[in-house]
N, C-alpha and C positions, 0 to 999 in steps of 0.2 A: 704338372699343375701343382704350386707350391699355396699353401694359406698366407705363408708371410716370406719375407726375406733368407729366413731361418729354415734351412729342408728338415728341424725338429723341434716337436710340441713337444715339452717334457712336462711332467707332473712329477712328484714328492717319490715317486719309486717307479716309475715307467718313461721310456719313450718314444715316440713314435714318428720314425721315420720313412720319408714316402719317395718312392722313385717311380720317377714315368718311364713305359715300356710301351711303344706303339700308339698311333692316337688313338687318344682320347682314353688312355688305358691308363690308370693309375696305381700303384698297389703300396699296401701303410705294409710295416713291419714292425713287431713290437721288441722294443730290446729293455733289457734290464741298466738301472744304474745303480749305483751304488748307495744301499739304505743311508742317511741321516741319523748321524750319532744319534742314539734313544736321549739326550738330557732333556728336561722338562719339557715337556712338549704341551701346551694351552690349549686350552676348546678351541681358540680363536685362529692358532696354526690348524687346526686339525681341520676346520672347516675350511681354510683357506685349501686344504691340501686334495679336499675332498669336491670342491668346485676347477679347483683346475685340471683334477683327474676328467673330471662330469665337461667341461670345456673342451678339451683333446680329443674325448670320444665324439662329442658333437662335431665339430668340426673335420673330424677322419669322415664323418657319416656325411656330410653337409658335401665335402669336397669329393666323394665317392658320387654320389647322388649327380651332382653339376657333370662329372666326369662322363656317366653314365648317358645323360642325356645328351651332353654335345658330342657323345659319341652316334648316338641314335641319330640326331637331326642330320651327320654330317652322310649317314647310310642312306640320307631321300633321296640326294641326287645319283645313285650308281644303279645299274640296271641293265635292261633290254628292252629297246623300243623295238615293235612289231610293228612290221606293215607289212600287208597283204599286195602286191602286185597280180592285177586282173591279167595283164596282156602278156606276162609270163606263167601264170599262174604258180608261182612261188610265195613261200613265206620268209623277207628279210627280217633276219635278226641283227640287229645296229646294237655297238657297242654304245653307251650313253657318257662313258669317260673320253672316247678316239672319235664320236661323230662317225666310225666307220660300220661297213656293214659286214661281219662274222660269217655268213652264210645265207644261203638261199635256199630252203627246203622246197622241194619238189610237193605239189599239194596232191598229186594223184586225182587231181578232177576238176573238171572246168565249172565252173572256178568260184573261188574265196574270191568274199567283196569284204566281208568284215572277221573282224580277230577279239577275241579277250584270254588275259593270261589267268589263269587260278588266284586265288588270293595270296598264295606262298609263291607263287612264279615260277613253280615247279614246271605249269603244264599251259599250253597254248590252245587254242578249241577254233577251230575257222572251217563254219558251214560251207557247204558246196552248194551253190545259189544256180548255177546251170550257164548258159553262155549266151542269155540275151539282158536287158535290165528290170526294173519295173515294171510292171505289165505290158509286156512286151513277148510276142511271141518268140519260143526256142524250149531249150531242154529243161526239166524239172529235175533238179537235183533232192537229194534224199540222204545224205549222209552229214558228217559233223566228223573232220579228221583232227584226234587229242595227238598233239606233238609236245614229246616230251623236249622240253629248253635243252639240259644238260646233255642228251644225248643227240640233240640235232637231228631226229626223227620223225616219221608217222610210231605211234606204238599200240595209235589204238582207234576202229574208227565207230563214232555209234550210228547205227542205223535206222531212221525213223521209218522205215517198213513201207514207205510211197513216197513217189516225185514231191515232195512239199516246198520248194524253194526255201530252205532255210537260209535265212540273212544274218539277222543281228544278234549277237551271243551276248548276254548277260551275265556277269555272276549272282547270285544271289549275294547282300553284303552280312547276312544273320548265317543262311541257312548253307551257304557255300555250293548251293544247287544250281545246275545252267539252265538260262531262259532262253529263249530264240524264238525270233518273230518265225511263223509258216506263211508263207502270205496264199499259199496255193487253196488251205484251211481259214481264214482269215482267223489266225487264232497266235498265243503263243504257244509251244511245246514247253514241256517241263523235264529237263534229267536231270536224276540221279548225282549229285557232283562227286559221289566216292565209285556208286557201281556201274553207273554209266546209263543207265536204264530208265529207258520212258516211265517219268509217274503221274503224268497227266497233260492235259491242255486248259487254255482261258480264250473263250471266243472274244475276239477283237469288236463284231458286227460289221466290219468294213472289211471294204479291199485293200489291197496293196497297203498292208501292215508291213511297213517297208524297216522301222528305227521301233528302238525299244530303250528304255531309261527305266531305273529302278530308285524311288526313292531310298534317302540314305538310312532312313529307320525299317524298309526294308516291304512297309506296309502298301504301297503303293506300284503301279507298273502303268507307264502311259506310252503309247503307241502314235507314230506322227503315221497316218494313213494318206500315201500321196495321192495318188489319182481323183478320191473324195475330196479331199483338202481337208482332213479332219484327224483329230485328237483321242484316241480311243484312255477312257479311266478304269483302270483294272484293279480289286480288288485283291489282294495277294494273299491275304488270310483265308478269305471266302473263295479263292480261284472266282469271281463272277465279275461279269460286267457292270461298274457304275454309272458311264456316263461316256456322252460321245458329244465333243464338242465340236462344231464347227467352225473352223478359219477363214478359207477360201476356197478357188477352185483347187488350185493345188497346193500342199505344203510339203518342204523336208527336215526330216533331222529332229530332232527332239534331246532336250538338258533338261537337267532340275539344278535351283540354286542348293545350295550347300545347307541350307537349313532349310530347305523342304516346302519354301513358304509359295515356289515360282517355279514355271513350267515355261520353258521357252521355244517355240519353232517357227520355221522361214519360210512366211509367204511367200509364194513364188510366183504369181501374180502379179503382186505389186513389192519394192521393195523394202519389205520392211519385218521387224523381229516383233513376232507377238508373244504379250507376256500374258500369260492364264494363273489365276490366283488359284493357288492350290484346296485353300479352305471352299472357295465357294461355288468353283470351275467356272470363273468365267474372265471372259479378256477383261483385262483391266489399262492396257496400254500397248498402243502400236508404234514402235519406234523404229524411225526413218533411218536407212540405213545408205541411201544413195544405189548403193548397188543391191542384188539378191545375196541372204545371207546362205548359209550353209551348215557345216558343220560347227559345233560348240562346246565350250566346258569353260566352268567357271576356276577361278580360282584359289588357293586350298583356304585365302585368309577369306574369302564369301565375299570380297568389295566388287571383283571384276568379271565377267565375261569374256574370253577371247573367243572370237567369231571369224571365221572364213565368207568372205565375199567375193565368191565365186564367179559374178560375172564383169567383175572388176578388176581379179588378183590381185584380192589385197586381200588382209588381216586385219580384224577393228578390235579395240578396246570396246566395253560398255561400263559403264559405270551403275552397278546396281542399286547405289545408290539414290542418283540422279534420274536410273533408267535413261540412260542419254549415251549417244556413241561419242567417244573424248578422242580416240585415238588413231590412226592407220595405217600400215604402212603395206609395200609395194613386195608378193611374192612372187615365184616362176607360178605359170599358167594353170589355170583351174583349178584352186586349191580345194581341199576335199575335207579330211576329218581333221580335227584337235586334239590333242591332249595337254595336260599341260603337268610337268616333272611335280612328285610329291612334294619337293622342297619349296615350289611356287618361283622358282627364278628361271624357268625355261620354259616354252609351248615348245609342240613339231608342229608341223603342218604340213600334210601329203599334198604334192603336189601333179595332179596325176597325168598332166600331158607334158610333162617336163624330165617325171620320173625321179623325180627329188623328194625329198623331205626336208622342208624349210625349220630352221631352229632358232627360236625369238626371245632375243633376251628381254622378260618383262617387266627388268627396271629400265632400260633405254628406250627399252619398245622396237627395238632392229634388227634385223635380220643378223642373227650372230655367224652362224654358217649353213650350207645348202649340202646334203649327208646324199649321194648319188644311192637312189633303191633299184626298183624293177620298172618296165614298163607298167603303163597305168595304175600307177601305185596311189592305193586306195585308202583302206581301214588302217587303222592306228589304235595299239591297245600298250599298254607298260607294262613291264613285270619286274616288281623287285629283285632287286641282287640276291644272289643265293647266300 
């Protein structure tokens, strides 16, 4: 990255020359020239000499700064997409440069429905939910296996001390601590994110506290409750109950827009996305989706929603603007969670009776390619590049 034509800013006794070395890396070098015969030298050189010294420096700092950042933004797209396959009970780590998948970790327990990675993506955390679904009878799992990324391991499992069905893992986005719905407790559990260790719970009041969302200021915790069809509002400062709002008979899946303002989950009932105003908790709008939605997450610029409609297999755009679906297109069979890359120009989409993870370019809106995972492959969580 050059300022001008010229790879040297010179000033009256300095210059500063810059070589690029790897992207987005830049580095100035200062070298000496040759002082300027001492004859008369005028206020009006001197300041001249003293502005395009003050010019060079800015300019090194101005193109360090630029250098820096498009090095940063070009770091959102590299990583590891996680997804949890149920029906091998494995965890696929997928390269997000090759679309291919690096390994399959053995989860030691029947079984992972959902995944979230640390906020360094250091470490991976995928409850053990038991081997039936929703309230549904089968076995009550009680554990939460921490796989370290780099090492391709179990390294550490925590123990909630009773069958709780743990599902949905959380990070906290302030306090770096993990959330996880219990649905067996209708409650969330609270660990420790450094020791590992139980430091509390937040009763839900309902059943089948299936999905868990944390708003982005960290203040809030909302619960989509399937079996009730209802919305549980969690206070996160006060650990207590706010507010339990009603949808339908049944709801799944639960998003917060990007600035906090909207709560979104999928009647299942009937088909369509409800939107809950965060300030006042109440529906403010139900938007028709053709099919039943599913899984969500907005994306990073706050304009969009990408949505799984599940008994359509397809993928919608929303416009949260509009609040209107704009968009859809056609994935493999049942698709399940979202995410969507931090740089905003890709979603995944598990697709769980196909065994795929669909990957959607979000400026074409198309299916860019199909990344083969595990049987029933389920939850979908990111982790930055190391």
């Amino acid at each position: 990255m050059f300022i001008n034509s010229n790879p040297t800013v010179e000033g009256p006794s300095r210059a500063f020359r810059m070589m690029e070395q790897g992207p987005g890396r830049t580095f100035y070098f200062v070298e000496s020239v040759a002082a300027q015969p001492p004859f008369s030298c005028s206020h009006t050189s001197m300041q001249s000499s003293s502005l395009l010294r003050r010019a060079a420096t800015l300019a090194v700092i101005a193109s360090f700064s630029l250098s820096f950042s498009l090095s940063q933004a070009a770091d959102l797209s590299k990583g590891l997409i996680l997804c949890t396959n149920k029906g091998d009970q494995t965890l696929s780590l997928i390269d997000s440069e090759t679309n291919k998948e690096i390994v399959a970790i053995p989860e030691e327990g029947i079984t992972g429905h959902e995944v979230i990675a640390s906020k360094d993506g250091k470490l991976a955390f995928v409850p053990i939910f038991g081997d039936s679904g929703v309230g549904k009878p089968g076995t009550d799992g009680q554990h939460i296996q921490v796989i370290d990324l780099a090492q391709k391991k179990i390294v550490h499992t925590i123990d909630l001390g009773r069958g709780l069905r743990p599902h949905c893992p959380i990070i906290h986005p302030i306090t770096g601590d993990l959330y996880v719905t219990t649905e067996n407790e209708n409650s969330i559990t609270i660990v420790d994110g450094k020791t590992f260790k139980v430091k509390g719970s937040i009763t839900t009041g309902q059943d089948q506290s299936h999905m868990l969302i944390i708003s982005n200021d960290g203040k809030r915790g909302y619960t989509s409750n399937v079996g009730p069809g209802t919305v549980s509002v969690l206070d996160l400062e006060k650990n207590e109950l706010i507010k339990i709002i009603p949808i339908s008979k049944i709801c799944q899946r639960i998003a917060v827009s990007n600035d906090d303002k909207f709560i979104f989950t999928s009647d299942q009932t009937m088909p369509q996305l409800v939107v809950i105003d965060a300030t006042t908790l109440e529906i403010v709008k139900r938007i028709d989706l053709g099919d039943f939605g599913y899984g969500a997450a907005p994306t990073p610029d706050g304009k969009s929603l990408v949505l799984s409609l599940i008994s359509g297999d397809r993928v919608g755009l929303i416009d949260l603007e509009k609040m209107e679906l704009t968009k859809t297109v056609s994935v493999p069979r049942s698709p399940q969670a979202v995410i969507v890359r931090p740089d905003g120009k890709k979603a995944y989409v598990s697709c769980d009776r196909s065994a795929q993870v669909a990957v959607i370019d979000l400026e074409t809106f198309k299916v860019d390619t199909l990344i083969q995972a595990g049987k029933t492959a389920d939850g979908l969580a990111w982790a930055p590049a190391q």
